[in-house]
KOLLUMDREN-426815 format. One line per 4 residues: for each residue x, y, z negated of N, C-alpha, C. Coordinates in steps of 0.05 Angstrom, whole numbers, plus 32768, in hexadecimal, padded with zeros to 4 digits. Example, Ala and Ser with C-alpha at 12.3 -4.5 7.8 and 13.67 -1.06 7.14 Angstrom:
residues 2
8108:7F8E:7F64:80F6:7FA6:7F64:8108:7FBE:7F64 ~ 8101:7FD3:7F72:8111:7FEB:7F71:8102:8001:7F63
***
This chain:
residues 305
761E:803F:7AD7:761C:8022:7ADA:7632:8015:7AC9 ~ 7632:7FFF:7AC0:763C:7FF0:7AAE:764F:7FDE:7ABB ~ 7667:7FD6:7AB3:7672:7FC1:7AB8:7689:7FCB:7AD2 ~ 769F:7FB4:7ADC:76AA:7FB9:7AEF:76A3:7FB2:7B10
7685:7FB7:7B0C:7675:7FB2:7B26:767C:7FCF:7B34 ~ 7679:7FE3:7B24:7671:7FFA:7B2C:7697:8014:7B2A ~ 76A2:7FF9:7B2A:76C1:800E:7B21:76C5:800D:7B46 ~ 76D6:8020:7B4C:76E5:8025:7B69:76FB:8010:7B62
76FD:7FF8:7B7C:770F:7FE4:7B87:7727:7FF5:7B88 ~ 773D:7FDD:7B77:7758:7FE9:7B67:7764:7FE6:7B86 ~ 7781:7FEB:7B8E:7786:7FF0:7BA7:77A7:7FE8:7BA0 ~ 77B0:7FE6:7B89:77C4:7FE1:7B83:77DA:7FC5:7B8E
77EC:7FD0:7B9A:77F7:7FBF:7BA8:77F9:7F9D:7BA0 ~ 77FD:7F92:7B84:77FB:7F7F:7B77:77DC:7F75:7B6C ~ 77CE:7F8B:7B73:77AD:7F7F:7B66:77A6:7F6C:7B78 ~ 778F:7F5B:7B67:777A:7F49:7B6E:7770:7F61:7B8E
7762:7F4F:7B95:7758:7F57:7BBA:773D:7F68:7BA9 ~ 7736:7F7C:7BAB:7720:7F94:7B9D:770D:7F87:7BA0 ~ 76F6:7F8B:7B8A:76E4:7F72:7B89:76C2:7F9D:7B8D ~ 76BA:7F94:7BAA:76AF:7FAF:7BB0:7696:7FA6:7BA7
7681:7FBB:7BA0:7666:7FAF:7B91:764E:7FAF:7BAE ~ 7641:7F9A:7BAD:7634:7F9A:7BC4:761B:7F8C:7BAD ~ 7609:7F95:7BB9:75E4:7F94:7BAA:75D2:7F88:7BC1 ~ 75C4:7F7D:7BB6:75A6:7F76:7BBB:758D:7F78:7BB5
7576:7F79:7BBC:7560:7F74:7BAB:7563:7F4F:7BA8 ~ 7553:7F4E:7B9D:7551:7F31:7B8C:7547:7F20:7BA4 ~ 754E:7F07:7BA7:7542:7EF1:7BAF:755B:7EDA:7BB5 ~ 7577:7EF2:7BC0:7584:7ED5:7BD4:758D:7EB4:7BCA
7593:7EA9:7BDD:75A0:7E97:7BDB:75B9:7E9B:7BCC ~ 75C4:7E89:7BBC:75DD:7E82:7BB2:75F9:7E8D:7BC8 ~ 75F4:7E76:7BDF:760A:7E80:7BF7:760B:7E93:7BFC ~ 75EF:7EA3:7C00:75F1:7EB9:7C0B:75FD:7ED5:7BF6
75FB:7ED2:7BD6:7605:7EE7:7BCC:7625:7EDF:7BCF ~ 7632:7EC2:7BD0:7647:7EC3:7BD7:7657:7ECD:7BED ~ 764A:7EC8:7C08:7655:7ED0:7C19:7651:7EF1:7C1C ~ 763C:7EFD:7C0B:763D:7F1A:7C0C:7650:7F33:7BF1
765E:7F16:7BE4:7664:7F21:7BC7:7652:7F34:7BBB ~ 7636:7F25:7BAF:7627:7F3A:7BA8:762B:7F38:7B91 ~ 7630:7F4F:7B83:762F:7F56:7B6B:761C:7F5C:7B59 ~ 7607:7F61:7B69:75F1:7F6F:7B53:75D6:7F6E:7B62
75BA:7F68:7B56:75AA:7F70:7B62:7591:7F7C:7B5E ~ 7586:7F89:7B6E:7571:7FA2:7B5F:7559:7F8A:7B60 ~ 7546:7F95:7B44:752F:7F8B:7B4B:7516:7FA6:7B41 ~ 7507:7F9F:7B49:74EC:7FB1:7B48:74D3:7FAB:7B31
74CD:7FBA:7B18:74C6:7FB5:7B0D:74A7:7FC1:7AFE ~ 7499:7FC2:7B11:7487:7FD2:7B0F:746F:7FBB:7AFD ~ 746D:7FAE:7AF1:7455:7F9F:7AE3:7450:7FB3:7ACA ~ 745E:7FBF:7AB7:7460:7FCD:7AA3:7463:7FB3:7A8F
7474:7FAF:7A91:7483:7F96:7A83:74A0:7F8C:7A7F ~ 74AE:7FA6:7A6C:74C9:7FAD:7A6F:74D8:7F89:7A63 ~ 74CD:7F82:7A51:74DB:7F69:7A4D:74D4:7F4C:7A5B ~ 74C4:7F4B:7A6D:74C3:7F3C:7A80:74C4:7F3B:7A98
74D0:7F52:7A99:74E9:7F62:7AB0:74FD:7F5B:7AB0 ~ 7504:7F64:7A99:752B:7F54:7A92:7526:7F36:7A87 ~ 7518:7F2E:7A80:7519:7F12:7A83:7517:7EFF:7AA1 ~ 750B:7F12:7AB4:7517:7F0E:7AD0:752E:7F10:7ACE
7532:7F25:7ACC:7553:7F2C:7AD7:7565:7F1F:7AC6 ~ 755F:7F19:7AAE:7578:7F08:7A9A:757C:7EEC:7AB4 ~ 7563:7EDE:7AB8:7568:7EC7:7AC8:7573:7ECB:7ADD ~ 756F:7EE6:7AF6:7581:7EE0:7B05:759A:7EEA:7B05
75A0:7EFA:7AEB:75C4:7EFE:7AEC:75D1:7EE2:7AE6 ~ 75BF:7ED2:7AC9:75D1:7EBD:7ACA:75D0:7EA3:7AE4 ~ 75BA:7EA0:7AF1:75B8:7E8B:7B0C:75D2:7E93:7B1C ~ 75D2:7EAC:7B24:75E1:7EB8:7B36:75F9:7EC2:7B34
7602:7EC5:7B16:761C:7EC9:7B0A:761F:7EE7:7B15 ~ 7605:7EF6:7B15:7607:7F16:7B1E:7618:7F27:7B00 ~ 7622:7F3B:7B0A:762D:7F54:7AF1:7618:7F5C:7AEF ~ 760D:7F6E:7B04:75F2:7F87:7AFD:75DE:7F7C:7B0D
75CA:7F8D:7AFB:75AA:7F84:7B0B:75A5:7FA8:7B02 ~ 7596:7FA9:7B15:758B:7FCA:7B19:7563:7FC3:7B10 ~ 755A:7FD7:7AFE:7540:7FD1:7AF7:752B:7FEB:7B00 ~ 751E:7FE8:7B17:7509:7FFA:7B21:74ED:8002:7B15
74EF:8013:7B02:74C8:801B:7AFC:74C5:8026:7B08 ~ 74A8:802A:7B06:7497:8039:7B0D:7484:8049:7B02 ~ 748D:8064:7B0C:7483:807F:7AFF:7468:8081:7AFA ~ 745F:807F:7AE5:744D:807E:7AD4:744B:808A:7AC1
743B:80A7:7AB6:7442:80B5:7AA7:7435:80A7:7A94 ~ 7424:8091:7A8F:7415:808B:7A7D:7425:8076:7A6F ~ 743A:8064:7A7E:7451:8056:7A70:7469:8054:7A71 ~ 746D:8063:7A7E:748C:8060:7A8B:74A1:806B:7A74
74A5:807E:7A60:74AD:808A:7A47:74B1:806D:7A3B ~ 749D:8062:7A38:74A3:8048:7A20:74B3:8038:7A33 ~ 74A7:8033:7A4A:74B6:8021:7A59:74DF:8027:7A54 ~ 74DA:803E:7A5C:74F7:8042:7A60:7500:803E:7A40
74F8:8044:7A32:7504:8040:7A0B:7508:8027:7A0D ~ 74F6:8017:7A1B:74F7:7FF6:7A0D:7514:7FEF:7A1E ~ 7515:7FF9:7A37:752D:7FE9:7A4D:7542:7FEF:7A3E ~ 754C:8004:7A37:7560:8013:7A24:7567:7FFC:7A16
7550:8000:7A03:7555:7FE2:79EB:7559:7FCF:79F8 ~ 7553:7FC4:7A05:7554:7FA5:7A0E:7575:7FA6:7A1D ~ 757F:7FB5:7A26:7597:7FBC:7A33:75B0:7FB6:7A1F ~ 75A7:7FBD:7A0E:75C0:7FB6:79F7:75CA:7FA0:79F8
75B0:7F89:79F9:75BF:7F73:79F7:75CA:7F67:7A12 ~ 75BD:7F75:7A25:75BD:7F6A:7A3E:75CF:7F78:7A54 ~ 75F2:7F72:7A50:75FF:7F80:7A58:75FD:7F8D:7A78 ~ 75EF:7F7A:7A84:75F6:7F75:7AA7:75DD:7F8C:7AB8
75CA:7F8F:7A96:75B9:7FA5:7A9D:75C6:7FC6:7AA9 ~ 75CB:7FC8:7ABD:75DC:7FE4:7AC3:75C8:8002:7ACD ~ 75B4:7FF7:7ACE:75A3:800F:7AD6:7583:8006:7AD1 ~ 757B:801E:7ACF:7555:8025:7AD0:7558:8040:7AE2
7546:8039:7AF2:753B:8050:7B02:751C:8055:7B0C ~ 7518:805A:7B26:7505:8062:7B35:7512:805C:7B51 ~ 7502:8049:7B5E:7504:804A:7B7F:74EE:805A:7B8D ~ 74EC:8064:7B9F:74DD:8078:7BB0:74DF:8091:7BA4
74EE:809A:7B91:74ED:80A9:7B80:74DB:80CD:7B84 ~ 74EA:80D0:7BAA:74DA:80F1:7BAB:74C5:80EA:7BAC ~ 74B2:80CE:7BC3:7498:80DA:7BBF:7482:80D2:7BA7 ~ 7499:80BE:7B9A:7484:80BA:7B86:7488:80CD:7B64
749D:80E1:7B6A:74A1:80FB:7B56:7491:810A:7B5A ~ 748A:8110:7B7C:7478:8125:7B83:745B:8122:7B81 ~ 7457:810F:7B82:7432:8101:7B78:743A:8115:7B5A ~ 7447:810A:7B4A:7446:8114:7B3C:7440:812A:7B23
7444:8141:7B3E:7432:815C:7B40:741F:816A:7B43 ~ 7410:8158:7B4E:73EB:8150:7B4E:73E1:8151:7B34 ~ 73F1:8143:7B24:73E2:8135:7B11:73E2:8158:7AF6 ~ 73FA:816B:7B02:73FB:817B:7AED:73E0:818C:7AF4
73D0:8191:7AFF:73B8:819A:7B07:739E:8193:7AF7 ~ 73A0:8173:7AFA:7384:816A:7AEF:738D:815A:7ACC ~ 73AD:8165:7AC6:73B2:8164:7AA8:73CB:816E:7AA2 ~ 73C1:818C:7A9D:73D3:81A2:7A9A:73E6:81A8:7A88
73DF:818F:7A76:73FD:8195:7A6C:740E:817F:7A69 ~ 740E:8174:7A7C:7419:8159:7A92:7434:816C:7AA7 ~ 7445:8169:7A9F:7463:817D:7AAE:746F:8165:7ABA ~ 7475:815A:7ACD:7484:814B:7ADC:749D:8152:7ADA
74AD:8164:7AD2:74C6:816B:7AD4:74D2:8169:7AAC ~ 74BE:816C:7AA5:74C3:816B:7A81:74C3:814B:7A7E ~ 74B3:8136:7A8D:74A6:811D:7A8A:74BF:810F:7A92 ~ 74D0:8118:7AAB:74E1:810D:7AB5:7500:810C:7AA3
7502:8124:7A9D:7514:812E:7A83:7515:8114:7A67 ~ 74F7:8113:7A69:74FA:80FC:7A4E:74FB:80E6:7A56 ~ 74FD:80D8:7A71:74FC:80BB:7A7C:7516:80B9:7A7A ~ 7526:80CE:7A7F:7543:80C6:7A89:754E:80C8:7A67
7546:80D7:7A5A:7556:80DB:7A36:7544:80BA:7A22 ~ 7534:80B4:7A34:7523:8092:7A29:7540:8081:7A2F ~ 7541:807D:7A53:7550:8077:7A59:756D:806F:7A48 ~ 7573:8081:7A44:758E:8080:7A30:758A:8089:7A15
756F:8080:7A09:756C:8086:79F1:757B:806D:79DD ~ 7582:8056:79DB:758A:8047:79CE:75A4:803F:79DF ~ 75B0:803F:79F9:75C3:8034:7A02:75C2:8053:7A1C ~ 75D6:8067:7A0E:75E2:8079:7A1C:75F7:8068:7A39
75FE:804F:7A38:7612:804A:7A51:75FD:803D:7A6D ~ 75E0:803A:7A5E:75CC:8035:7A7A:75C1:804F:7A84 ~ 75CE:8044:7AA3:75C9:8058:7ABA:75B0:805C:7AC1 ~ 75A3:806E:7AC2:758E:8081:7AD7:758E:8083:7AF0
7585:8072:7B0B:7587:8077:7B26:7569:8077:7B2D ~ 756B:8088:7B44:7554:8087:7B5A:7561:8088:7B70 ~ 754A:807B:7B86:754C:8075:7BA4:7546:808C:7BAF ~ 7554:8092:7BC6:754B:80AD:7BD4:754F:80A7:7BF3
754A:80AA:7BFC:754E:80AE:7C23:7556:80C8:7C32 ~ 7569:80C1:7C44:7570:80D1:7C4F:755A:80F2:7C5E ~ 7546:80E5:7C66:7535:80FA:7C72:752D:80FE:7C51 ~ 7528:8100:7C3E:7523:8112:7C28:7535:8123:7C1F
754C:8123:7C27:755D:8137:7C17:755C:8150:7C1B ~ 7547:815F:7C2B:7535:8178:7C23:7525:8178:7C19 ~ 751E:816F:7BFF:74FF:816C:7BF8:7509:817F:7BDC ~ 74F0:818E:7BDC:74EC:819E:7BCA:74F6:8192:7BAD
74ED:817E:7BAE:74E5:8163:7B98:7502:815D:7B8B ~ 751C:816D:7B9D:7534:815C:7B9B:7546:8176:7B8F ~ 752E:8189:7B8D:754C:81A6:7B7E:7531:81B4:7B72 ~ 7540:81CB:7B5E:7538:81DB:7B4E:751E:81EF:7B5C
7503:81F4:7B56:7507:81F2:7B33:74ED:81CF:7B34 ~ 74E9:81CE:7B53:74DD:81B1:7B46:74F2:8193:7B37 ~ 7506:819C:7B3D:751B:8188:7B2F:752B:81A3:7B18 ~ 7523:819C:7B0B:7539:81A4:7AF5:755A:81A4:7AF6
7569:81BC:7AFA:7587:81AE:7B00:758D:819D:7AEF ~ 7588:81A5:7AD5:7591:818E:7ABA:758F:816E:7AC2 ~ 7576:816D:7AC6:7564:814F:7ADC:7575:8142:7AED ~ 7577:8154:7B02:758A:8144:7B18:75A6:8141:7B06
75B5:8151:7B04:75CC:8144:7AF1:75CC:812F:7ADE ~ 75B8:8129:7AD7:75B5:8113:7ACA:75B8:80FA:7ACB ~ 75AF:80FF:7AED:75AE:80DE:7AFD:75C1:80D5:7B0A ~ 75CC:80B5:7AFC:75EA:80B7:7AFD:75E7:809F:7B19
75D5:8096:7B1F:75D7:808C:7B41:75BE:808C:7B58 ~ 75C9:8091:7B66:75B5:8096:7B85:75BA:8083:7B98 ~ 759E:8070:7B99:75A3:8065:7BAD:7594:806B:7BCA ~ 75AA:8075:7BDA:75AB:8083:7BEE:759C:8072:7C08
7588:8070:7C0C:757E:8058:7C29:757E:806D:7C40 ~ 7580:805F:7C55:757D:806B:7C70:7568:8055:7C7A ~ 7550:8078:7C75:753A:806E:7C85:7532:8066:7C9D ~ 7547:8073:7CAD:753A:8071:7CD3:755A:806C:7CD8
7556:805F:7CEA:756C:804A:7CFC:757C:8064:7D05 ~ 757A:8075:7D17:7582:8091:7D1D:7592:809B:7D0F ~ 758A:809B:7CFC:7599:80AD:7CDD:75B4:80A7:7CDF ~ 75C0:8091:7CEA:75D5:8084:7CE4:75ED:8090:7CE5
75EE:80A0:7CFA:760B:80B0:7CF5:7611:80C9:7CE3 ~ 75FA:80CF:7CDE:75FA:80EB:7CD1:75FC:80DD:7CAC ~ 75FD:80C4:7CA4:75FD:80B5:7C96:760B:80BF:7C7A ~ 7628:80C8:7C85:7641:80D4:7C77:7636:80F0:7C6E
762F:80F6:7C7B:7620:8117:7C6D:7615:811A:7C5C ~ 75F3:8109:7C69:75E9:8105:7C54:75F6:80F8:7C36 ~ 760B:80E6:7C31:760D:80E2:7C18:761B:80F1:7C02 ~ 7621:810F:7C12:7630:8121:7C07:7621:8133:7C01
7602:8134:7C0E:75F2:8140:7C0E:75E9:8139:7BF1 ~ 75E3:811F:7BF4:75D2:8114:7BD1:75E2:811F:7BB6 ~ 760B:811A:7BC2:7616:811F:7BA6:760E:813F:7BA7 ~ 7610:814E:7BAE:760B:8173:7BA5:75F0:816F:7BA0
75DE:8167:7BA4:75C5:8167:7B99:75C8:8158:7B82 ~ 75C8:8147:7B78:75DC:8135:7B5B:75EF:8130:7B54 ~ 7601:8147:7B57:761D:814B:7B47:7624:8134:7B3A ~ 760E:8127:7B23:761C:8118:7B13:761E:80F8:7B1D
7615:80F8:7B34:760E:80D8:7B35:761E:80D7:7B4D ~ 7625:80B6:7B50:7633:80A8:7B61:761C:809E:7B71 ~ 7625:809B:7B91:7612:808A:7BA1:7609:8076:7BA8 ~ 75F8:806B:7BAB:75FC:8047:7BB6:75EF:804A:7BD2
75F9:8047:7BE3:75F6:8046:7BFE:75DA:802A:7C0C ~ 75CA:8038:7C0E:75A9:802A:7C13:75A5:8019:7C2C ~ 75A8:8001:7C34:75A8:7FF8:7C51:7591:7FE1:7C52 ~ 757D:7FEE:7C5D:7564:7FD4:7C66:7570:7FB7:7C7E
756E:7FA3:7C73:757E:7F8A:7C85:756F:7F7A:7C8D ~ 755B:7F87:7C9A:753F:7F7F:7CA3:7533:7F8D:7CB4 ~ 7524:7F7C:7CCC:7521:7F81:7CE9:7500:7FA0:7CDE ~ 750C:7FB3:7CDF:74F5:7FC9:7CDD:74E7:7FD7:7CF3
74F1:7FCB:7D0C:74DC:7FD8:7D2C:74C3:7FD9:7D1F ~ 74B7:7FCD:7D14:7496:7FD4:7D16:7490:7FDF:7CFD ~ 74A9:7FEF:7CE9:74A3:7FF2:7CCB:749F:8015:7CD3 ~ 74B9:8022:7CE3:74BE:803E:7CE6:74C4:8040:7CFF
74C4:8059:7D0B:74D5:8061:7D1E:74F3:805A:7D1F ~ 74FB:8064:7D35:7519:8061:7D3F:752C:8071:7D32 ~ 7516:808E:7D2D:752A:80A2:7D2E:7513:80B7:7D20 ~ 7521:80CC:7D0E:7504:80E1:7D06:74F6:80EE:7D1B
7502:80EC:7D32:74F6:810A:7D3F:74E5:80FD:7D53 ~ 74E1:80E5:7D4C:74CE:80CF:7D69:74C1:80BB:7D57 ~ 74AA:80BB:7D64:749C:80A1:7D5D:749A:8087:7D6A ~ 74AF:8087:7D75:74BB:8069:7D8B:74CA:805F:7D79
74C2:804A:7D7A:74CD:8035:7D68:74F0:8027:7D72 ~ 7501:801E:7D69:7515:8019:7D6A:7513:7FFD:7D83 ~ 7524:7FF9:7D96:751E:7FDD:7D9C:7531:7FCD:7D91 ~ 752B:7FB4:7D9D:7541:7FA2:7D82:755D:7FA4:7D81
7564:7FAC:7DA3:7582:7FB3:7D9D:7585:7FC5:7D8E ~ 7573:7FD4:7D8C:7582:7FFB:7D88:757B:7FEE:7D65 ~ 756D:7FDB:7D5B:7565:7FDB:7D40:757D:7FCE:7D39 ~ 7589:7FB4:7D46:75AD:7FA8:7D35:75BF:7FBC:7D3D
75BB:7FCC:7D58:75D5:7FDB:7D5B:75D9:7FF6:7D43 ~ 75C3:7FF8:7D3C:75CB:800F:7D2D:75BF:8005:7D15 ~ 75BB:7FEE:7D05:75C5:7FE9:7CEA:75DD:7FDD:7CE1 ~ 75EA:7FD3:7D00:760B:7FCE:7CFC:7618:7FE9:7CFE
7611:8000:7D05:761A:801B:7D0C:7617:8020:7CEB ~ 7600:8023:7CD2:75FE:8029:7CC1:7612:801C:7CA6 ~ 7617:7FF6:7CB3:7620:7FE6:7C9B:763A:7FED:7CA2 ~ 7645:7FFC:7CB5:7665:7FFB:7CBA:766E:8015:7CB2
7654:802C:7CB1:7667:8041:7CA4:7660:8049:7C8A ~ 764B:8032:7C7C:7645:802B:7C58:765D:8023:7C58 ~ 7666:800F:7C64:767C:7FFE:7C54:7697:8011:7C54 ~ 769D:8023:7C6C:76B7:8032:7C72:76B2:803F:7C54
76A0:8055:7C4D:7697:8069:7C36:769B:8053:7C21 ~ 7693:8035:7C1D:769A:802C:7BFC:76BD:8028:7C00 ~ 76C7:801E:7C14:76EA:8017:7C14:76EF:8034:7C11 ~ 76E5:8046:7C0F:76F9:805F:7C14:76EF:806C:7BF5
76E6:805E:7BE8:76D0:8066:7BCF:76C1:807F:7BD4 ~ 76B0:8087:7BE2:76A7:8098:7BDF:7683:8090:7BE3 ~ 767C:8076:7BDD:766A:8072:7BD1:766F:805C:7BBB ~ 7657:8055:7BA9:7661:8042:7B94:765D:802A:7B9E
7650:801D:7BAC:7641:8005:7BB9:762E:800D:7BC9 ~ 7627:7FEB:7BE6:760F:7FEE:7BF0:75FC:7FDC:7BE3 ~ 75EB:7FE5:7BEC:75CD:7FCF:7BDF:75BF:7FC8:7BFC ~ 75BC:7FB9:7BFF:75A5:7FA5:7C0A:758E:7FAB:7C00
757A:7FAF:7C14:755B:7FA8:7C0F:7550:7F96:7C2F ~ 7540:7F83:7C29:7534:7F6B:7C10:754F:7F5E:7C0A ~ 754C:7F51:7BF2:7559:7F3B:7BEF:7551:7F28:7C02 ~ 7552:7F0D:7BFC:7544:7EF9:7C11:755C:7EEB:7C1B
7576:7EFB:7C15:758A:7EF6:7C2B:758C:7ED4:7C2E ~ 758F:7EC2:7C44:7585:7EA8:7C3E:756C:7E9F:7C41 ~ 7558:7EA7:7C3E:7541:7EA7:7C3E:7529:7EBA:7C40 ~ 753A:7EC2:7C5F:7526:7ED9:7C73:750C:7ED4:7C74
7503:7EB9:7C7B:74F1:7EB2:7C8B:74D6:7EB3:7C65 ~ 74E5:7EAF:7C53:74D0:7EA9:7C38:74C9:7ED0:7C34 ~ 74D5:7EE1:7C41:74CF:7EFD:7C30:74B1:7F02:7C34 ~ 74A6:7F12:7C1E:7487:7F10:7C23:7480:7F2B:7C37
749A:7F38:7C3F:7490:7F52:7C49:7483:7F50:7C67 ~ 748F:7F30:7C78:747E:7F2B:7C89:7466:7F23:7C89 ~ 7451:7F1B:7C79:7440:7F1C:7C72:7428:7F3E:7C7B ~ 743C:7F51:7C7D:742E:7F6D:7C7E:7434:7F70:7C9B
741C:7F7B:7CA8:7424:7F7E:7CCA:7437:7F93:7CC8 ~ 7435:7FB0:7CB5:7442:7FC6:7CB9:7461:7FC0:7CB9 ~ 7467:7FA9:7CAA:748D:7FA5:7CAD:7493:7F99:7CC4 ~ 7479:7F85:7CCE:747B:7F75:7CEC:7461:7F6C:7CEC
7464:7F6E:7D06:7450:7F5E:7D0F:7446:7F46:7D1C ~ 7436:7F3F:7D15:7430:7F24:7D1A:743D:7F15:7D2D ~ 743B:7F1B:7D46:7446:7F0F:7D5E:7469:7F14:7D5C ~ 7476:7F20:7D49:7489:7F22:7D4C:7496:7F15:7D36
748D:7F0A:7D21:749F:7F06:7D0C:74B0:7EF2:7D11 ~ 74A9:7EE0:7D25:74BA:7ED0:7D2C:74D9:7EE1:7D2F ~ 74D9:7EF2:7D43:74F0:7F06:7D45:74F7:7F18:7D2C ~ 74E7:7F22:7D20:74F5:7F3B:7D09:7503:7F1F:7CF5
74FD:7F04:7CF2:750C:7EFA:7CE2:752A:7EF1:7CF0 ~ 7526:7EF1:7D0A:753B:7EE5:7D17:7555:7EF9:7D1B ~ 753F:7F19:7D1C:7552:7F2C:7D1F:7565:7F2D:7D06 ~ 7551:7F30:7CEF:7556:7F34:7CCD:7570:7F1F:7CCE
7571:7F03:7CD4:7582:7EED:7CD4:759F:7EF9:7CE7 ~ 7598:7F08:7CF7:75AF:7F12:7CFF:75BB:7F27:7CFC ~ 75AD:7F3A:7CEF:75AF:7F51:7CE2:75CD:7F4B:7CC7 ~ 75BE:7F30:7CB5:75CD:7F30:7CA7:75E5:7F1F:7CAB
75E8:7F15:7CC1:760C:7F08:7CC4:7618:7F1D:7CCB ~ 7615:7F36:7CDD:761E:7F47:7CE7:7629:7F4F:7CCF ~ 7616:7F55:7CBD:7618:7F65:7CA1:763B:7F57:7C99 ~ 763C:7F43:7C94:7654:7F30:7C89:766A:7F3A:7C9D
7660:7F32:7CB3:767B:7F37:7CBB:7682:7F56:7CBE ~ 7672:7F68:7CC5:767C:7F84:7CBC:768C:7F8D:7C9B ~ 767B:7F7F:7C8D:7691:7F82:7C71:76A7:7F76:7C72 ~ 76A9:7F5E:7C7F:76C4:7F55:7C79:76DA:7F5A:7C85
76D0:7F66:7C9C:76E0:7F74:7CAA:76ED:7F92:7CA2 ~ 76DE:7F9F:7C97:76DF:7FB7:7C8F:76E8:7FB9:7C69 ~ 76E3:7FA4:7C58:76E9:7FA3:7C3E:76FF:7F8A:7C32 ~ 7707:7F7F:7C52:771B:7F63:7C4F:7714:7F57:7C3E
7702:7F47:7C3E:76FE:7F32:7C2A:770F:7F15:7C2A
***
């Protein structure tokens, strides 16, 4: 990643108060990246339209006075090669550009492997090799990340020989989400878990800030859904020991998913019964609304702002 978004907060008795990198997906309010010091924010870029992607993103680094914006394709063996050549290029000029990756990354690597069947000399692991050398084909200092989740970090998909060791060393950030509310203490493990599986990459610590009872379970090993306490008590359980792991550097930043922050009630994901449902959205936004003050005051508590 590029820039001093992504350096470890100086600690030096005379320094400025450490300026820690905290991410979003795209949407919030002005106040709200203030009061969250967001630094950076991911957006998703699946149209196959690498320059009217970053012409999004040029507008909201400068609206928002962001450093980095993180840029998500999607794996496409039929464009994704050019895709990634063009972002490269366009990066040069566009300093605040700090990454290209892949979000959902295992299961949409593992589709993948279907496809070497019905066009055989279609290698998912040779294909991936050249996304990431596109990647840094004209601007070697833009980063390569994918999203991963905690319940994947046994997946075949994530070590040799369906991952190439070369491969995984390559990828210089993981953004780490915690899928199920449950997960939460075992949190720390898992992100030690990701670095030995990617030696070379630093983490970004994954936190959904949005009411998910009716998206997943509570927990992997049940199909009971979270109730609303157990859903804020244990995403304040998750944002307090993201934040302990970035003050202690031993991740690089957290990220937020949705953006919205400020404007819960506009996200289109309530729109889909599977993230909520109908009779409830009144509540998953009210929860979401309280989800994220908690969020503030756990950082500032924990990163002294």
């Amino acid at each position: 990643m590029n820039g001093a978004s992504a350096s470890t907060p100086s600690s030096a008795p005379d320094s400025p108060k450490p300026v820690y990198p905290i991410y979003t997906w795209i949407g919030n309010t002005t106040t709200w990246d203030q009061k969250l010091h967001v630094s950076g924010y991911r957006m998703g870029c699946d149209s196959g339209d690498p320059q009217g992607c970053v012409r999004d993103a040029s507008e909201a680094a400068k609206l928002q006075g962001l450093q980095s914006i993180f840029l998500s394709m999607f794996e496409d063996p039929s464009r994704t090669l050019n895709d990634a050549r063009e972002y490269s290029r366009l990066s040069l000029s566009r300093p605040f550009l700090s990454e290209v990756g892949f979000d959902d990354f295992t299961a949409r690597y593992a589709k993948l492997f279907s496809l070497a069947g019905s066009a055989p000399k279609f290698d998912p692991r040779t294909w991936l090799r050249a996304v990431v050398r596109n990647v840094k084909s004209a601007n070697n200092k833009l980063s390569f990340g994918i999203t991963l989740y905690e319940d994947e970090l046994d997946s075949p998909y994530l070590r040799s020989p369906k991952l190439p060791i070369d491969v995984s060393r390559s990828v210089d950030y993981i953004h780490l989400f915690l899928h199920y509310r449950a997960d939460a203490p075992q949190y720390e493990a898992d992100v030690q878990r990701a670095k030995t599986l990617f030696p070379g990459a630093k983490v970004i610590a994954g936190l959904y800030a949005y009411d998910r009872v009716n998206y997943i379970p509570c927990a992997t090993s049940s199909e009971r859904p979270c109730t609303s306490g157990e859903e804020l008590r244990l995403y304040n359980d998750a944002v307090t020991i993201a934040a302990r792991l970035l003050k202690e550097g031993r991740v690089a930043g957290i990220e937020f998913y949705p953006g919205f922050f400020g404007k819960e009630d506009e996200w289109s994901g309530w729109r889909h019964r599977d993230y909520c449902l109908p009779e409830r959205i009144s509540e998953c936004v009210e929860n979401t609304r309280t989800m994220r003050e908690s969020t503030v005051q756990i950082l500032n508590a924990t990163l002294r702002w």
